[in-house]
NUGU-970870 format. One record per residue (C-alpha): residue in three letters; x, y negated, z negated. Coordinates in Angstrom, 1 decimal, padded with zeros to 4 digits. Layout:
// residues N
ALA X Y Z
...
***
This chain:
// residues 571
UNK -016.3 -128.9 -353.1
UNK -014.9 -128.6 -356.3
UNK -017.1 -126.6 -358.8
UNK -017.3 -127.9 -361.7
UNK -019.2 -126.2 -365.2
UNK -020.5 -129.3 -366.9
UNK -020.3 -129.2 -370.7
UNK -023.5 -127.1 -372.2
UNK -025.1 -130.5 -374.0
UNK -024.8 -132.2 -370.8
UNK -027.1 -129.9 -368.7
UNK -030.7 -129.2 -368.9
UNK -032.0 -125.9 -369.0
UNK -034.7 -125.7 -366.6
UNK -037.8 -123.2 -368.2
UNK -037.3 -119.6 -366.6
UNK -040.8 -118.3 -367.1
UNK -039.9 -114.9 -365.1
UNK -036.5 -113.2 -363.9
UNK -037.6 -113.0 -360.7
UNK -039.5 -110.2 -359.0
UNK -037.4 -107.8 -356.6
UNK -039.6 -108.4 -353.2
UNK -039.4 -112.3 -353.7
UNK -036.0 -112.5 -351.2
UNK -037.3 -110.1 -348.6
UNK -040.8 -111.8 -348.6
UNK -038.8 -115.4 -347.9
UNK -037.2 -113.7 -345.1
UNK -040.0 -112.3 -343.3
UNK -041.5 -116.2 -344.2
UNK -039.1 -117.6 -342.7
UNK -039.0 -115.4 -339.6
UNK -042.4 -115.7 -338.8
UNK -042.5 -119.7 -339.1
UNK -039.9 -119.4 -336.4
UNK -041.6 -117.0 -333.8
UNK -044.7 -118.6 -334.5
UNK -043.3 -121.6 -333.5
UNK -042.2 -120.2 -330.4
UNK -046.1 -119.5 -329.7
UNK -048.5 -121.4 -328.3
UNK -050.5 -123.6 -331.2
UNK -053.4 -125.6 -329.4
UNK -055.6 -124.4 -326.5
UNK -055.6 -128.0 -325.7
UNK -052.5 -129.6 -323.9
UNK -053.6 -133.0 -323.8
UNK -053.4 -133.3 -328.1
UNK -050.5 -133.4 -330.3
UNK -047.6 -134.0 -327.5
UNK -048.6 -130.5 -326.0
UNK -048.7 -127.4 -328.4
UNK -050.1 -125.2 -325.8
UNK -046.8 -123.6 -324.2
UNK -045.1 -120.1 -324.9
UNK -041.9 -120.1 -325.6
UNK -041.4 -124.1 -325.2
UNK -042.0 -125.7 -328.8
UNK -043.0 -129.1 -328.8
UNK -041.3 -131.8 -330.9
UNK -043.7 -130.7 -334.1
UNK -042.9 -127.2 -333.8
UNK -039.6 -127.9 -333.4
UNK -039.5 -129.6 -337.0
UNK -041.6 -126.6 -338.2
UNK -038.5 -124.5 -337.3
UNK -035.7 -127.0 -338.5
UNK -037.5 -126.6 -342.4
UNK -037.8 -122.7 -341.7
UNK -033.7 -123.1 -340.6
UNK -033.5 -125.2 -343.9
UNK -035.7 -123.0 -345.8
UNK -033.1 -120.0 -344.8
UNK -030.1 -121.5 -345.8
UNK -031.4 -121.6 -349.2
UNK -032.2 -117.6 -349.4
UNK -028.8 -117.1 -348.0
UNK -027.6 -119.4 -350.7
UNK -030.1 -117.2 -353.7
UNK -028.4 -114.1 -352.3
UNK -026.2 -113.7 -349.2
UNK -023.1 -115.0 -347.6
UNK -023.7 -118.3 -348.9
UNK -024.0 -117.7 -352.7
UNK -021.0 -120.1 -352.9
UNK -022.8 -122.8 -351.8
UNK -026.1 -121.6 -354.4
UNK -023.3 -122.1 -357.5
UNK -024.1 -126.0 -357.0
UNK -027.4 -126.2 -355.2
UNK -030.8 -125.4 -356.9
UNK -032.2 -123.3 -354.4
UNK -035.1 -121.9 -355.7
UNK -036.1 -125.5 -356.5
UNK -035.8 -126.8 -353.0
UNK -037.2 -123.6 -351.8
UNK -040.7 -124.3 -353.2
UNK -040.9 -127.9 -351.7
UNK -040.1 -126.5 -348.7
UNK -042.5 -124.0 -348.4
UNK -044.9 -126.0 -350.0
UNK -044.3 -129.2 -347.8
UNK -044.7 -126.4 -344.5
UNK -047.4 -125.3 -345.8
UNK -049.6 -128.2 -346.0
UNK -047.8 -129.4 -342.8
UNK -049.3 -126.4 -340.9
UNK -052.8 -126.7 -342.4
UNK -053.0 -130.7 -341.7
UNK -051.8 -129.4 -338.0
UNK -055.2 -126.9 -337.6
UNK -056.8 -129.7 -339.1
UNK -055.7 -131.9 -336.2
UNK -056.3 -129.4 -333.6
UNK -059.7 -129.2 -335.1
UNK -060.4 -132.4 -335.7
UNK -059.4 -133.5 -331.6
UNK -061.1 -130.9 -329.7
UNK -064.0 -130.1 -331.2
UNK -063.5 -126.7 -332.6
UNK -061.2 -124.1 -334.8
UNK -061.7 -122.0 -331.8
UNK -058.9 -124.0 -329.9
UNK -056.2 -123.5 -332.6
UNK -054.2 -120.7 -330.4
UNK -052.5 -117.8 -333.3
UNK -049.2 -119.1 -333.5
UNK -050.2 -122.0 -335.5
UNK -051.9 -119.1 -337.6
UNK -048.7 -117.3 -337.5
UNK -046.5 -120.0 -338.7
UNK -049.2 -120.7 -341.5
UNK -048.7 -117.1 -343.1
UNK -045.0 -117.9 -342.7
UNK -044.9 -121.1 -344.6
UNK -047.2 -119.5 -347.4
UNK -044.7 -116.6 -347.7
UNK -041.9 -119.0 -347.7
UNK -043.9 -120.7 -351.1
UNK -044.8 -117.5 -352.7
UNK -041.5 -116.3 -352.7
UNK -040.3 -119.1 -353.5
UNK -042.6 -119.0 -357.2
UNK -041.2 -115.9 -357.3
UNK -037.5 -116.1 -357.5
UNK -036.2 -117.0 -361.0
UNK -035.4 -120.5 -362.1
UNK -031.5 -121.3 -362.6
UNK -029.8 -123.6 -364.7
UNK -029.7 -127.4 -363.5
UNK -026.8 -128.2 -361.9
UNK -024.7 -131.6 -362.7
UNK -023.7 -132.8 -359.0
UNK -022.4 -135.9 -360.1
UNK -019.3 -134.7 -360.8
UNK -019.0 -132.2 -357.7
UNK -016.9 -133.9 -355.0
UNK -015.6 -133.0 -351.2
UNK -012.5 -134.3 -349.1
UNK -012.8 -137.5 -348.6
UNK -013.0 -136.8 -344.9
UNK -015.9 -134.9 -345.2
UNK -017.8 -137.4 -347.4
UNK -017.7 -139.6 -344.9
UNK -018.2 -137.3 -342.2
UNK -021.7 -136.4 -343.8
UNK -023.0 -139.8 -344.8
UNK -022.6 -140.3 -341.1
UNK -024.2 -138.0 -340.4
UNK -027.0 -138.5 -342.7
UNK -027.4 -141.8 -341.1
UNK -027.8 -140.3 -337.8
UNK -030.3 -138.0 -338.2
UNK -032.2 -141.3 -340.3
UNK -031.8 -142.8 -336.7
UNK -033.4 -139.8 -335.0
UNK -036.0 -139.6 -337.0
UNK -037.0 -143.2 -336.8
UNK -036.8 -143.2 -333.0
UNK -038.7 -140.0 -332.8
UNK -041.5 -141.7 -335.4
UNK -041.9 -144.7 -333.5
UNK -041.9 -143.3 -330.0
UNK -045.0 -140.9 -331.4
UNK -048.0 -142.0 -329.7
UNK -051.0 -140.6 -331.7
UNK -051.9 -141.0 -335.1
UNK -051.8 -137.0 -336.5
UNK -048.5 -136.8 -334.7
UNK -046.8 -140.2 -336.7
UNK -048.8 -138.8 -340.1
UNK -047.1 -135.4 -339.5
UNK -044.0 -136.4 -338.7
UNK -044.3 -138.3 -342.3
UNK -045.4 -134.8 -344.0
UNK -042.2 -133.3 -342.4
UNK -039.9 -136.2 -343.7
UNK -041.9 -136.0 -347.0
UNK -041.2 -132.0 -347.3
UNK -037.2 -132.1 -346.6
UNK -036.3 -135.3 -348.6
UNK -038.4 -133.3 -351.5
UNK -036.7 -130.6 -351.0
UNK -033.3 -131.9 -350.7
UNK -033.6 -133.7 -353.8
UNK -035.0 -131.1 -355.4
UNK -031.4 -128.7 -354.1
UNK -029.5 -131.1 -355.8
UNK -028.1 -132.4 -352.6
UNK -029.3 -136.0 -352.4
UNK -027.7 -136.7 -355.5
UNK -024.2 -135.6 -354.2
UNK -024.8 -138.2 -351.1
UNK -026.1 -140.8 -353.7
UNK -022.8 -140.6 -355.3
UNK -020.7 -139.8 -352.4
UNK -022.1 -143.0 -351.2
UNK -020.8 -145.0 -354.2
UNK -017.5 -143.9 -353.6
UNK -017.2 -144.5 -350.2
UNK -020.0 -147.5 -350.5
UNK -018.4 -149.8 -347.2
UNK -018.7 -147.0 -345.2
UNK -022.3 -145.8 -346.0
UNK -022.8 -149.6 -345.5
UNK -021.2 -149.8 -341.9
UNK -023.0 -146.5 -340.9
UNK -026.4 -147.9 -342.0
UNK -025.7 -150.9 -340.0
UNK -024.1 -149.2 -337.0
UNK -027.4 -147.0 -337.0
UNK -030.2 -150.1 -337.0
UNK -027.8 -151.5 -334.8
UNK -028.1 -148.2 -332.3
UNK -032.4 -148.2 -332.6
UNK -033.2 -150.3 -329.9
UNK -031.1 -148.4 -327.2
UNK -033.1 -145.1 -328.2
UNK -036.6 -146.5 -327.6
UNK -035.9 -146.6 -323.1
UNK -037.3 -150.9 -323.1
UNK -040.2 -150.2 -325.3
UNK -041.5 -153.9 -326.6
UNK -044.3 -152.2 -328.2
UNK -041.9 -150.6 -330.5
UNK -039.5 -153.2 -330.8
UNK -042.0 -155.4 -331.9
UNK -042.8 -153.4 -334.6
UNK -039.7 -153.3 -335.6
UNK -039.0 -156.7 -335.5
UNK -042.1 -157.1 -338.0
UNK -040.4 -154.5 -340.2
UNK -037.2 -156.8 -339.9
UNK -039.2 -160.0 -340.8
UNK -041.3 -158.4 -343.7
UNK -037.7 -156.7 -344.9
UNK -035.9 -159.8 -345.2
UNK -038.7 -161.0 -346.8
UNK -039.3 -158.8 -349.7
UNK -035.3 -159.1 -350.3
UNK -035.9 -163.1 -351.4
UNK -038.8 -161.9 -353.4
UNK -036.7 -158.9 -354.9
UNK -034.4 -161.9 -356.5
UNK -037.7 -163.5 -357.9
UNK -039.4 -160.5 -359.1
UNK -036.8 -157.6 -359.2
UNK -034.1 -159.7 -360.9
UNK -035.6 -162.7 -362.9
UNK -038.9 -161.0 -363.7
UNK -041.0 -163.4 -362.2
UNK -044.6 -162.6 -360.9
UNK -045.3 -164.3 -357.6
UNK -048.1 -164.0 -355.8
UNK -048.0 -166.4 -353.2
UNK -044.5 -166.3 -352.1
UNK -046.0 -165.6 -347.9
UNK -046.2 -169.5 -348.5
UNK -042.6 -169.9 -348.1
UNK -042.0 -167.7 -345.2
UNK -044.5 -169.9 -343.5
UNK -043.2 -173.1 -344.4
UNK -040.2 -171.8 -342.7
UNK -042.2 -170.7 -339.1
UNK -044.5 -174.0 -339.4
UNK -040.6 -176.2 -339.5
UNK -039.7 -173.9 -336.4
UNK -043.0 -174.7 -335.0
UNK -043.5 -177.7 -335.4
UNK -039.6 -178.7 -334.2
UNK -039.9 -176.5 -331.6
UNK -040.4 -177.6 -327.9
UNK -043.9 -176.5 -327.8
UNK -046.3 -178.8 -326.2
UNK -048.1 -178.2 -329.0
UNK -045.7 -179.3 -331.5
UNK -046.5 -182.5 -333.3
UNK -042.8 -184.1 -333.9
UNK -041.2 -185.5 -331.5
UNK -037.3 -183.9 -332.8
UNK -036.2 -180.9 -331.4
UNK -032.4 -180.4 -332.9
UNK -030.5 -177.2 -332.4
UNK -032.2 -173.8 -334.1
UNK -029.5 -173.7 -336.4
UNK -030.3 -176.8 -337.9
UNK -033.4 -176.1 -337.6
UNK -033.1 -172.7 -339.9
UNK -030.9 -174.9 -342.4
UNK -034.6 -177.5 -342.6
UNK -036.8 -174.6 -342.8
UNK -035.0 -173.0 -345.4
UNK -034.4 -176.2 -346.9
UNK -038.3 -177.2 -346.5
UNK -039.3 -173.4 -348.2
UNK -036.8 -174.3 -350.9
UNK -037.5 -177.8 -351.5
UNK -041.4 -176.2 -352.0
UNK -039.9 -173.7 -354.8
UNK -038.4 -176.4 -357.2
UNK -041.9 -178.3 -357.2
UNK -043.9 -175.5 -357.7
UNK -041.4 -174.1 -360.1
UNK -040.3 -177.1 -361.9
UNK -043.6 -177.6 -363.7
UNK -045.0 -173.8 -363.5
UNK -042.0 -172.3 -364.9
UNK -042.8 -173.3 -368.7
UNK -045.5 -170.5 -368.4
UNK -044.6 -166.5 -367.6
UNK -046.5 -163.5 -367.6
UNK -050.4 -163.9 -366.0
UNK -050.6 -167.4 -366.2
UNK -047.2 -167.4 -364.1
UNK -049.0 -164.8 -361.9
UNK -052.2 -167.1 -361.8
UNK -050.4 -170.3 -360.6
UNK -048.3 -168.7 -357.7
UNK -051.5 -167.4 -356.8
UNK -053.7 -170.7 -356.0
UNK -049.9 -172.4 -354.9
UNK -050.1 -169.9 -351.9
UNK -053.9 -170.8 -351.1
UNK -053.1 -174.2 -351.2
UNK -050.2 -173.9 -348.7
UNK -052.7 -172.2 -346.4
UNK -055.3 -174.2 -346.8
UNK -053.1 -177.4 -346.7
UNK -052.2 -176.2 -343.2
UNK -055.7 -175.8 -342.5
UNK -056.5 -179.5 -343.4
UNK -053.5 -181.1 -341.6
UNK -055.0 -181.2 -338.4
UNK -055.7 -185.4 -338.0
UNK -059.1 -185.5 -339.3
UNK -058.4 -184.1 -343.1
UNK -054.4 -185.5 -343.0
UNK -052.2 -186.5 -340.5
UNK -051.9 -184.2 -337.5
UNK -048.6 -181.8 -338.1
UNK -050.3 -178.3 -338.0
UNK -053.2 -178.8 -335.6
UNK -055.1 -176.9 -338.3
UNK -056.4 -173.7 -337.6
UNK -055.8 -173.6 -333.8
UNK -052.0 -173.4 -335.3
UNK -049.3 -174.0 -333.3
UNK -049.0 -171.5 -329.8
UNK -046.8 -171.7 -327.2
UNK -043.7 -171.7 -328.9
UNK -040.8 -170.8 -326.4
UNK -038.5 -168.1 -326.7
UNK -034.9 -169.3 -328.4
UNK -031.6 -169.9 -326.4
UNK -028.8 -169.9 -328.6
UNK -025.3 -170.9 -326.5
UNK -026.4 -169.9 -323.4
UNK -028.1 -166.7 -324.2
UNK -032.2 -166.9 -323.4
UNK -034.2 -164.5 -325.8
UNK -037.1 -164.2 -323.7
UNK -035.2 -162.6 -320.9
UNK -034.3 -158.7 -320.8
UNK -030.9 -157.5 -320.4
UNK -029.3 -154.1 -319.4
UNK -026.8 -152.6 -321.3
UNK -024.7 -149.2 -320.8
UNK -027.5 -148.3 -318.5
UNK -030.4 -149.2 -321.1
UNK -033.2 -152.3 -320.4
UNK -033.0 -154.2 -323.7
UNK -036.0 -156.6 -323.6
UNK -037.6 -159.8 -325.7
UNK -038.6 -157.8 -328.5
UNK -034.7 -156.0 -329.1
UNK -032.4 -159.8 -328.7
UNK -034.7 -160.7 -331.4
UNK -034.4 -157.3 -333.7
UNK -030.5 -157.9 -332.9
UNK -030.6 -161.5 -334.7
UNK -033.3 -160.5 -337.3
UNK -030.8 -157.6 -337.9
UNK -028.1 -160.6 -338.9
UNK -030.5 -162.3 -341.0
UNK -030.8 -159.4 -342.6
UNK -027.3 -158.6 -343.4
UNK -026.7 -161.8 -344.6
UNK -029.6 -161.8 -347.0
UNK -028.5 -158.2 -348.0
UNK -025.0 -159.8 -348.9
UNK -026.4 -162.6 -350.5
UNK -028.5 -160.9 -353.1
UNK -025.6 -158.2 -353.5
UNK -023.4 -161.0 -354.6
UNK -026.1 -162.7 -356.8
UNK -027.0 -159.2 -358.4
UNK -023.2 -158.4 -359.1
UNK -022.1 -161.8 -360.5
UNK -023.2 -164.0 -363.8
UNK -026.3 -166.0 -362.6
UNK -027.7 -161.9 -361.7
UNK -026.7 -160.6 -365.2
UNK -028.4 -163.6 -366.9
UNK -031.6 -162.9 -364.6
UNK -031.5 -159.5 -365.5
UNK -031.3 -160.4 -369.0
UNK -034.0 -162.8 -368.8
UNK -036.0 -160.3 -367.7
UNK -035.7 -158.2 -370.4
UNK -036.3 -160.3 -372.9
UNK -036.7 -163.7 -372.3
UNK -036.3 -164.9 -375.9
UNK -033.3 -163.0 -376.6
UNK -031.6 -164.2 -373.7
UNK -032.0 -167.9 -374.8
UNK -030.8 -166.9 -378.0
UNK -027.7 -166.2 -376.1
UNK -027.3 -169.2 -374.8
UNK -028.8 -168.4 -371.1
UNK -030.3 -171.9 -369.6
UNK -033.4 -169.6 -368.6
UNK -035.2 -172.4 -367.1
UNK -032.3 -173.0 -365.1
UNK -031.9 -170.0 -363.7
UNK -036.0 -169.1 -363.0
UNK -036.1 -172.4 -361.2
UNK -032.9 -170.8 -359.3
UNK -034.2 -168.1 -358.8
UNK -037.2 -169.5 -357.0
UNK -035.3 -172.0 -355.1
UNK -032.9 -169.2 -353.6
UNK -035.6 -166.8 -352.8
UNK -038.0 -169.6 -351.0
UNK -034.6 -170.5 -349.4
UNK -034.3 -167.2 -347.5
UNK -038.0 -166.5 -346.9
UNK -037.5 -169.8 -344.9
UNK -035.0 -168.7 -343.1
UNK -036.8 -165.5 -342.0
UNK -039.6 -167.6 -341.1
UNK -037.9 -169.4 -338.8
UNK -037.3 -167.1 -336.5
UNK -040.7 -165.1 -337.1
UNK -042.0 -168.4 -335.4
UNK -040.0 -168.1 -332.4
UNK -041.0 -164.2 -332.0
UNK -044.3 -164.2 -332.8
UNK -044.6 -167.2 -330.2
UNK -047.3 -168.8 -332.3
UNK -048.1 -170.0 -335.8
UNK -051.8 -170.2 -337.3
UNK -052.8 -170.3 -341.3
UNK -054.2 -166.6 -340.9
UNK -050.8 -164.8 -341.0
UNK -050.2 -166.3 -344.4
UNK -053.0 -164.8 -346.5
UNK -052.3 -163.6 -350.0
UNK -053.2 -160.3 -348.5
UNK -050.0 -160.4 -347.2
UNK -047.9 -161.9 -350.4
UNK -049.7 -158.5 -352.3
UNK -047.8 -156.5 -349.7
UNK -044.5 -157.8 -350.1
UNK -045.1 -157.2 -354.0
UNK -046.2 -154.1 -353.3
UNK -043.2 -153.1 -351.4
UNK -040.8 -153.9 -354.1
UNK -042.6 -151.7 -356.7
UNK -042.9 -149.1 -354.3
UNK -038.9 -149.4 -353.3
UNK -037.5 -150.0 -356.4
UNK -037.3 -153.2 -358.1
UNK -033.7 -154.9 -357.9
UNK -032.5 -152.7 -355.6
UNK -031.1 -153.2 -352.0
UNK -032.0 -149.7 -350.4
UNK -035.4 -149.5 -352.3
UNK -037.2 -152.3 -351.1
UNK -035.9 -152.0 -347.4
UNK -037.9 -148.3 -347.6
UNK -040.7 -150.0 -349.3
UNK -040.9 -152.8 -346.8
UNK -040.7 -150.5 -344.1
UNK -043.2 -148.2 -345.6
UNK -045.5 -151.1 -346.2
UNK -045.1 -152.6 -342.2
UNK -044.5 -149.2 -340.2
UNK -048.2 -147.3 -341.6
UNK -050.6 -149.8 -340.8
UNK -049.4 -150.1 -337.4
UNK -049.3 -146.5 -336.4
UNK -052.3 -145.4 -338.1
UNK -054.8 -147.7 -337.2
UNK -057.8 -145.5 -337.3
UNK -057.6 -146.0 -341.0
UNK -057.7 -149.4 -340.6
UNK -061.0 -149.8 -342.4
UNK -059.4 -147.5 -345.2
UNK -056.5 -149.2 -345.1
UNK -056.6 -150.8 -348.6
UNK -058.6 -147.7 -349.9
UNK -055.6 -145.4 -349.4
UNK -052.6 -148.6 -350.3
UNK -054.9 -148.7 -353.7
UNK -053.8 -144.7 -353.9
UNK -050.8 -145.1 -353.3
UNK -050.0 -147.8 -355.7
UNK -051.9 -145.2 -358.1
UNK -050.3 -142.2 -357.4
UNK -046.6 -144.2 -357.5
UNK -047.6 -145.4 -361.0
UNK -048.3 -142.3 -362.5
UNK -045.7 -140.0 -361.0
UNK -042.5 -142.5 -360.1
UNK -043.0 -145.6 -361.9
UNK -039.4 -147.2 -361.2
UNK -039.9 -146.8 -357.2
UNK -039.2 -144.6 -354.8
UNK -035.2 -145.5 -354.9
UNK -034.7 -147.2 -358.4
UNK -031.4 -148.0 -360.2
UNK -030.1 -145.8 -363.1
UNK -030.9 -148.6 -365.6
UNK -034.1 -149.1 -364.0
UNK -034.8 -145.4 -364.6
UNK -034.1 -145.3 -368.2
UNK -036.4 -148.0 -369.1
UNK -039.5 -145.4 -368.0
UNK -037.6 -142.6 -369.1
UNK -035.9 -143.7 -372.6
UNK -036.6 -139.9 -374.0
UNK -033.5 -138.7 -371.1
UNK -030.5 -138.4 -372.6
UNK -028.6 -137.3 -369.6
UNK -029.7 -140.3 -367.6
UNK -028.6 -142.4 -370.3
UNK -025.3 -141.2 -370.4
UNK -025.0 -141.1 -366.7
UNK -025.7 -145.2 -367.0
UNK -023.4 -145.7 -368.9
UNK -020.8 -143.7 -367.3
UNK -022.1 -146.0 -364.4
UNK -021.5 -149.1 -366.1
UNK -017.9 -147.9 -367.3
UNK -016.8 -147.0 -363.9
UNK -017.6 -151.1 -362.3
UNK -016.1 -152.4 -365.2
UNK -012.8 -149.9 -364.3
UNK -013.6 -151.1 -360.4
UNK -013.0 -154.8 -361.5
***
C-alpha cells in the first residue's frame, strides 16, 4: 500500500470537537474483550430459539458474528494505537469504530429483545448476552471518545496487483457466506439479525475508508471482480445441501433481478417513469404458457424454448412500441399516469380472454397451470442431479439458466450504457430540451428504450413461466411494477451493482420475514422515506449520479471528472 498525502485542498477536514480523552483506548479494549467472553457464555435459557444460545463455551452462529465485529472492532484500536498504526495512516479508524460499536450495540439489544419476545420473559436472557451488551456499549463510548483524524483520500492508495485481486476474491467469498448463511436461517429474528450484523460492518467499513479502496481496486481490475461475482452466484446453490425452498427464492430474486435491469434502461438511463412495466414480464410467461405443452395451453404450436424466448421477447417488445409510440409525446406524470392504466389493462385483458369476453388464449383468471418443467438438448429441468457429492434439484437447473439470463442482460445494458444510444439517454434525461437542441432523435431513442427494456422483461418471463409452473393475472399487479421501481431507487439508478442489491433487497425481505406480512408495505413506505432523506442517489449510486444530490461537494466533483478522464484515456 502505497501512502500517499493528498494535496491539502483536496481533503476534508473532518470537525475534531475533542483531542481525545486518555481512558478512551483502554475502555475499547476491555469493550472488546468482554464482547468476546460474553460471547463464549450462554445467552438464552431457552435452546429451542435463536439456533441455540444456551451453550457455554459453544457460540452459536449469532454469537459468532458478535465476536467477528468485536475481532473487527480490535483491529481498529490496534490501528488508533498499537502495532498496526501503519495500517491507521490510511484507515479512519475512529470512524468505523463508532459504527461498529454502535451497530453491536443495537445488535445485542434487538437480541434480548428476541429472547424476550420468544419465551415469554427477560428472565430467560442468561448474563452473557448482558455481558456482551456492556461490551458493545464500551466499544461505542470509546469510540466517541477518541479524537477525530483527517479524512483520508483512498482513491489514490493502491496494493500489488496480486493482492488486489486476492482481496476482491475474497470479498466475494465472504458475500457468498453470508448469503448462504442468510438464506439457510430459519426464523425471522435470526434473518433480521443477521441483516443488523451486515448492516453494522458494511457501515463500518465504509466508514474506515476501506470500501472505497475495493470500489476502486475493483475498477482497475473490473473483469476479475466481474468473474469472481459470477464464480460466487455460480457456487450458491452447492452451499444450500438440496434446499428447493431456498433455491426458489433465489430463483425469484434471479427473475425480479433481471427484471429491474430492463426497467433500469427505461428509468435509470432514459428517465422514463413506468409504472406498469410487470406487464411485459408477463407477456413473456403468458407466450411461454400458452406455447407450452400444457394441457392447458390454448395454441396448438409448441416450437423449441429458444424460439419460444425470441416470441416472448418479441411479443413484450412488440407491446412497448405501441404503448410507447403514442405515449411517448407526453413525460413527466402524465408519462407516469399512462404506463399506469397500460399495466391494468394487460392484466385485466388477460382476465377477459377466457372465451366468453374474447377468444380463449388465457383461460382468464384460472391462468394457465401445469406448465412442464423445460428440456433443453437432452437435459430435463425438473429432474435433480448430483454433483461433486451435492443433490442439485428443480429449483438450482433453473437458478443456473436464470443466472445466464442474467449475465446476458447485465452485458447488454453495460454495452448500451457505455456506447452512443446510452450517452444520448443519459442526456435526455437530463434535460430533454437541450438534448434535442443537440440534435438527439429523442423520440427515437425513448421508443428504444422501451422497446429494448420490454424485450428483456420478456425474456425473463419466459422462463418465470416454466419455473413457477403456472401463470394467472394475479402475479402481475402494479403492486409488483411499484417494486421493481422501487428497487432501482433503492439500488442506484443506472447502475449495474445497485439495482441487483435493490432487487434483492426488495425479493429476499418479504420472504423471510413474513410475520410482517401485514406490515409489509407499512415498513417498504419507511424505507423508501428514510432512503430519501439520508441516501437519495441509492444505496450504490454512480459518481455522476452522486453529484447531482450533492452539487455543494467539490471533492466528488473532481473525483468525476477524474473518472471521466481516465475512460476517455481507457479508449
Amino acid at each position: 500500500m502505497t501512502d500517499v498525502q493528498a494535496p491539502v485542498d483536496d481533503v476534508a477536514e473532518a470537525p475534531v470537537a475533542k483531542p481525545g480523552k486518555p481512558i478512551a483506548w483502554p475502555l475499547g479494549l476491555v469493550g472488546v474483550a468482554l464482547v468476546i467472553v460474553g460471547s463464549f457464555l450462554s445467552w438464552s435459557y431457552d435452546g429451542s430459539i435463536l439456533n441455540d444460545l444456551s451453550i457455554n463455551f459453544y457460540p452459536g452462529g449469532l454469537q459468532i458474528l458478535a465476536i467477528i465485529v468485536a475481532v473487527l472492532s480490535l483491529v481498529l484500536l490496534l490501528a488508533e494505537r498499537g502495532p498496526l498504526t501503519k495500517l491507521g495512516s490510511w484507515l479512519d479508524a475512529t470512524l468505523g469504530l463508532r459504527a461498529f460499536g454502535v451497530g453491536l450495540t443495537l445488535y445485542m439489544v434487538l437480541v434480548i429483545v428476541a429472547i424476550s419476545v420468544e419465551s415469554d420473559g427477560l428472565i430467560n436472557v442468561n448474563p452473557g448476552a448482558y455481558v456482551t451488551l456492556v461490551g458493545a456499549a464500551l466499544i461505542a463510548v470509546s469510540a466517541y471518545l477518541l479524537p477525530l483524524h483527517q479524512l483520508r483520500d483512498m482513491s489514490h492508495a493502491r496494493l500489488p496487483d496480486w493482492l488486489e485481486i486476492f482481496l476482491i476474491s475474497a470479498m466475494m467469498a465472504v458475500v457468498l457466506f453470508l448469503a448462504a448463511y442468510a438464506l439457510g436461517l430459519g426464523d425471522a429474528w435470526s434473518f433480521i439479525l443477521c441483516l443488523v450484523f451486515v448492516a453494522t460492518g458494511a457501515t463500518g467499513l465504509f466508514r474506515t475508508g476501506a470500501m472505497t479502496f475495493m470500489s476502486h481496486a475493483g475498477q482497475r481490475h473490473r473483469k476479475v471482480l466481474t468473474l469472481a461475482a459470477f464464480a460466487a452466484a455460480f457456487l450458491f446453490p452447492f452451499t444450500q445441501n438440496g434446499s428447493d425452498a431456498n433455491m426458489s427464492i433465489a430463483g425469484s430474486v434471479l427473475v425480479f433481478s433481471a427484471t429491474a435491469m430492463g426497467l433500469n434502461i427505461v428509468v435509470g438511463l432514459a428517465g422514463l417513469l413506468d409504472l406498469g412495466y410487470i406487464a411485459f414480464l408477463g407477456s413473456g410467461a403468458y407466450v411461454a404458457a400458452t406455447l407450452s405443452t400444457s394441457a392447458f395451453a390454448t395454441i396448438g404450436w409448441k416450437p423449441p424454448f429458444l424460439l419460444v424466448m425470441l416470441i416472448g421477447a418479441g411479443v413484450a417488445a412488440l407491446l412497448g412500441l405501441i404503448i410507447g409510440s403514442p405515449t411517448l409525446r407526453v413525460s413527466g406524470d402524465y408519462l407516469a399516469i399512462v404506463t399506469l392504466g397500460f399495466g391494468e389493462i394487460f392484466r385485466f385483458s388477460m382476465f377477459n380472454l377466457d372465451g366468453n369476453n374474447g377468444p380463449n388464449l388465457t383461460n382468464g383468471p384460472n391462468g394457465i397451470p401445469g406448465i412442464p418443467d423445460l428440456e433443453l438438448f437432452g437435459f430435463n429441468f425438473g429432474d435433480a442431479h448430483t454433483v461433486a457429492g451435492i443433490e442439485l434439484g428443480r429449483f438450482s437447473n433453473y437458478y443456473f439458466l436464470l443466472l445466464l439470463l442474467l449475465g446476458f442482460v447485465i452485458l447488454t445494458f453495460a454495452r448500451l450504457n457505455n456506447s452512443r444510444i446510452g450517452r444520448g439517454w443519459v442526456a435526455i434525461r437530463e434535460d430533454e430540451k437541450a438534448a434535442e437542441a443537440m440534435g438527439v432523435n429523442v423520440f427515437g431513442l425513448k421508443l428504444l428504450a422501451f422497446a429494448v427494456g420490454a424485450f428483456l422483461a420478456g425474456l425473463a418471463g419466459t422462463i418465470k413461466a416454466h419455473q413457477d409452473g403456472a401463470v394467472s393475472p394475479d402475479q402481475f399487479i402494479f403492486l409488483e411494477s411499484a417494486f421493481l421501481l422501487a428497487a432501482i431507487v433503492l439500488g442506484g439508478m443506472g447502475t449495474i451493482a445497485g439495482v441487483l442489491l435493490g432487487a434483492t433487497i426488495l425479493k429476499l425481505l418479504p420472504e423471510k420475514l413474513r410475520f410482517f406480512s401485514e406490515y409489509r408495505l407499512f415498513l417498504f413506505g419507511i424505507l423508501l422515506v428514510l432512503m430519501m432523506r439520508f441516501r437519495p442517489e441509492g444505496l450504490v449510486a454512480s459518481k455522476r449520479r452522486q453529484l447531482e444530490f450533492h452539487e455543494e461537494d467539490e471533492a466528488l466533483a473532481v473525483e468525476v471528472e477524474e473518472e471521466r478522464l481516465a475512460v476517455e484515456e481507457a479508449k
